[in-house]
C-alpha positions in Angstrom: 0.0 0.0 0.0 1.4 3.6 -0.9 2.1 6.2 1.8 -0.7 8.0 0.5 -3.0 5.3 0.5 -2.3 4.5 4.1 -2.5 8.1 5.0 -6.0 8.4 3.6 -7.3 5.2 5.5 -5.6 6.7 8.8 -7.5 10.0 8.1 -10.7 8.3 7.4 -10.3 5.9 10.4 -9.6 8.7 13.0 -12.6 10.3 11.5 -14.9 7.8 12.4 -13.8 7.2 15.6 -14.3 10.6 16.0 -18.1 10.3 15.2 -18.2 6.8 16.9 -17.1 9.0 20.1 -19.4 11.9 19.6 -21.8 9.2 19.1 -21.4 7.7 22.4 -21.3 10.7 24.1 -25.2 11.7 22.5 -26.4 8.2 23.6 -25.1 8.7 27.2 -25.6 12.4 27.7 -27.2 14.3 25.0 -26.7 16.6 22.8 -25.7 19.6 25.2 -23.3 17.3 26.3 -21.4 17.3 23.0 -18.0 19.3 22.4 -15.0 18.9 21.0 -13.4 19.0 24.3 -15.4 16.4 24.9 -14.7 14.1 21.9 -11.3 14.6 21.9 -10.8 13.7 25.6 -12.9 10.4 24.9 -10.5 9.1 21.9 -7.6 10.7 24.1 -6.5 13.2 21.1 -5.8 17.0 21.5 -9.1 19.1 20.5 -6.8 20.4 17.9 -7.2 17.1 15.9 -10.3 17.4 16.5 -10.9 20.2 14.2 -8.3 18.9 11.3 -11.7 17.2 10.8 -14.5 19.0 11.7 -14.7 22.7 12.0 -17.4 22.9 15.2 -19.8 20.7 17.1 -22.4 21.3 14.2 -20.8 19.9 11.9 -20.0 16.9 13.8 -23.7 16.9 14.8 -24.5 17.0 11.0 -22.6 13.9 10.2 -24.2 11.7 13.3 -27.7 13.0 11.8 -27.1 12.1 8.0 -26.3 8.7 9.5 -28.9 8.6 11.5 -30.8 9.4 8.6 -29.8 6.5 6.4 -30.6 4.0 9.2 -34.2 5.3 9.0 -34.3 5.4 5.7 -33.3 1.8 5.6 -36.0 0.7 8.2 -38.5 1.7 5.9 -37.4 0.4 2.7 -37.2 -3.0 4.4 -41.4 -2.7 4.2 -41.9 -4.7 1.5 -45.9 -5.0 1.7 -47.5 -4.8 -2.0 -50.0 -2.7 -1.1 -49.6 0.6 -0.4 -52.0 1.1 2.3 -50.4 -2.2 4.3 -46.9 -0.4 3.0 -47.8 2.7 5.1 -48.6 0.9 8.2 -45.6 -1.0 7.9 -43.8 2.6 7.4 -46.0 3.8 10.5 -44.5 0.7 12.4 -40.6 1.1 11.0 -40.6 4.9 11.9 -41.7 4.7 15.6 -39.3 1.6 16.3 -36.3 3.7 15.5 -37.5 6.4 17.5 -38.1 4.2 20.2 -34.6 2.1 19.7 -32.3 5.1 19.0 -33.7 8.0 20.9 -31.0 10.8 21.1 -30.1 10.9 17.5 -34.0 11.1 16.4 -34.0 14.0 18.7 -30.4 15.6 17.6 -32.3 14.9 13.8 -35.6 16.3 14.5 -35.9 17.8 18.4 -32.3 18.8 19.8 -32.0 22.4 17.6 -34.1 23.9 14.8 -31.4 25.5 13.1 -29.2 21.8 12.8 -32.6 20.4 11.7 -32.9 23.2 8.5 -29.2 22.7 8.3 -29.6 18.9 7.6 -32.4 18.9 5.1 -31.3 22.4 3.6 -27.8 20.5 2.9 -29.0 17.0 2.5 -29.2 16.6 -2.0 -32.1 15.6 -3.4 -30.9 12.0 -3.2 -30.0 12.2 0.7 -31.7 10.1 3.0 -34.3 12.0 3.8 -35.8 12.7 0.7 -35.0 9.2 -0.3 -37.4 7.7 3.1 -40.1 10.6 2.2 -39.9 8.9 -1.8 -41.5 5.9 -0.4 -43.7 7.5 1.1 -45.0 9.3 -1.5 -44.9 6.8 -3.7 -47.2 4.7 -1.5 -49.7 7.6 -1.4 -49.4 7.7 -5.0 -50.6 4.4 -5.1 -53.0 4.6 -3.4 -54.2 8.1 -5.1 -54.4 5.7 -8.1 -56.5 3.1 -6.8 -59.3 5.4 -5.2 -62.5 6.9 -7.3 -62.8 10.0 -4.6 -61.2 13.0 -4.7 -58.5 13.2 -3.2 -55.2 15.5 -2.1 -51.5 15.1 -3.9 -49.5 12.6 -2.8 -46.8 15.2 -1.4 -49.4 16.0 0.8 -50.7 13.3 2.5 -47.4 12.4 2.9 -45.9 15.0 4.4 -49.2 15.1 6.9 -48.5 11.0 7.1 -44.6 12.3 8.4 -46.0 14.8 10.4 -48.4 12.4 12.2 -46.3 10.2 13.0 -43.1 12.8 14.0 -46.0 14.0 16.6 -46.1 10.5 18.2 -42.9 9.9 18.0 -42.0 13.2 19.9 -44.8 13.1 22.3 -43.4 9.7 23.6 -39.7 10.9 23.7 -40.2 14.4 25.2 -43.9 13.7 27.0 -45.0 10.7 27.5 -47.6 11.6 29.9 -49.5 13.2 27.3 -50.0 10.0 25.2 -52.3 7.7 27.5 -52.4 5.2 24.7 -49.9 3.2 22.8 -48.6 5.3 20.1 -47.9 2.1 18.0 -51.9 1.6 18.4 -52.1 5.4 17.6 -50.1 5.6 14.2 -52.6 2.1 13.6 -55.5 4.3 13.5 -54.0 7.6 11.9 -52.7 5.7 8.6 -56.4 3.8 8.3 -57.6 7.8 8.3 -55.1 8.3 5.9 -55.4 5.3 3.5 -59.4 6.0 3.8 -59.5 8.4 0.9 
C-alpha cells in the first residue's frame, strides 16, 4: 500500500472514531453534552485534531444525523408490503421503532436544535436520506391516489401530513410521555387507516 493510501485510510479511520465517540457521548448524555473537548478527551487526542476534521460541534452533529438518517431510511425500505396502504402501516411501524430504539439521534435529527434540523435537510441533496425515506412514502400515497375513485389531495401532501403524524407521536413519547395515555404504535394504527381512507 502507498504512503498515501495509508495516510487516507488513517484519516478516514480517525474520523470515524471521531463520530463513533461523539456518538457515544449523545447516547449517554445528550446533545448539550457534546463538544469537541469532549470528543477529543474520549479518543484521548488533543481538540486540535479534532478540528483537522471537523470545523465545530455542528458539523459533527450534521454527520451523526445524516447517518442517523440513512438508518431510517433503511427501516422503511425494508417494508416490503405490495399494497400501499399495508406499506404505510408497515412505514408507520418502522418509523416509531427507530424512534423508540435510537432516541438521542432522532432527537439531535428532529428535536435537539431547529437550526441543525434546517441545516440537515437544507444540505441534504435531493438524493439524501431523507428525501430518499419521504420517496417511499410518496410513492405509496401515489398508489393509493391511483387506486381510489374519490377526490383526493396530492401525494406530497398526505405524505408529508403522514410524516407529520407520526413525527408528533414519536415526539410526544420521547419528550412527554404523559400526554399520550395510549400506545402510540396503536395510535399511528388508527392515523394511517384515516389516511389510507381516501
Amino acid at each position: 500500500m502507498r504512503t498515501t493510501d495509508r495516510r487516507a485510510k488513517r484519516k478516514q479511520l480517525l474520523r470515524q472514531k471521531i463520530l463513533d465517540a461523539a456518538r457515544e457521548i449523545l447516547l449517554s448524555q445528550g446533545f448539550a453534552a457534546l463538544t469537541m473537548r469532549r470528543v477529543a478527551e474520549a479518543i484521548d487526542y488533543a481538540p486540535a485534531t479534532i478540528y483537522l476534521h471537523f470545523q465545530s460541534r455542528e458539523q459533527i452533529a450534521q454527520e451523526l444525523c445524516f447517518a442517523g438518517l440513512l438508518r431510517l431510511h433503511e427501516r422503511l425500505q425494508a417494508v416490503t408490503a405490495d399494497e400501499p396502504a399495508a406499506r404505510l402501516a408497515g412505514f408507520a411501524r418502522a418509523y416509531l421503532e427507530y424512534a423508540r430504539d435510537d432516541p438521542e439521534t432522532y432527537r439531535l435529527i428532529f428535536m435537539a436544535d431547529p437550526q441543525l434540523t434546517k441545516a440537515v435537510f437544507t444540505h441534504q441533496s435531493a438524493d439524501g436520506a431523507g428525501a430518499a425515506a419521504m420517496a417511499l412514502i410518496v410513492n405509496a400515497c401515489s398508489e393509493l391516489r391511483t387506486s381510489s375513485r374519490k377526490p383526493a389531495p396530492k401525494p406530497v401532501e398526505v405524505a408529508e401530513l403522514f410524516w407529520a403524524g407520526l413525527h408528533g407521536l414519536a415526539s410526544l413519547r420521547l419528550a412527554c410521555s404523559q400526554a399520550l395515555t395510549s400506545d402510540e404504535f396503536r395510535l399511528a394504527q388508527l392515523f394511517t387507516v384515516t389516511i389510507t381512507d381516501w
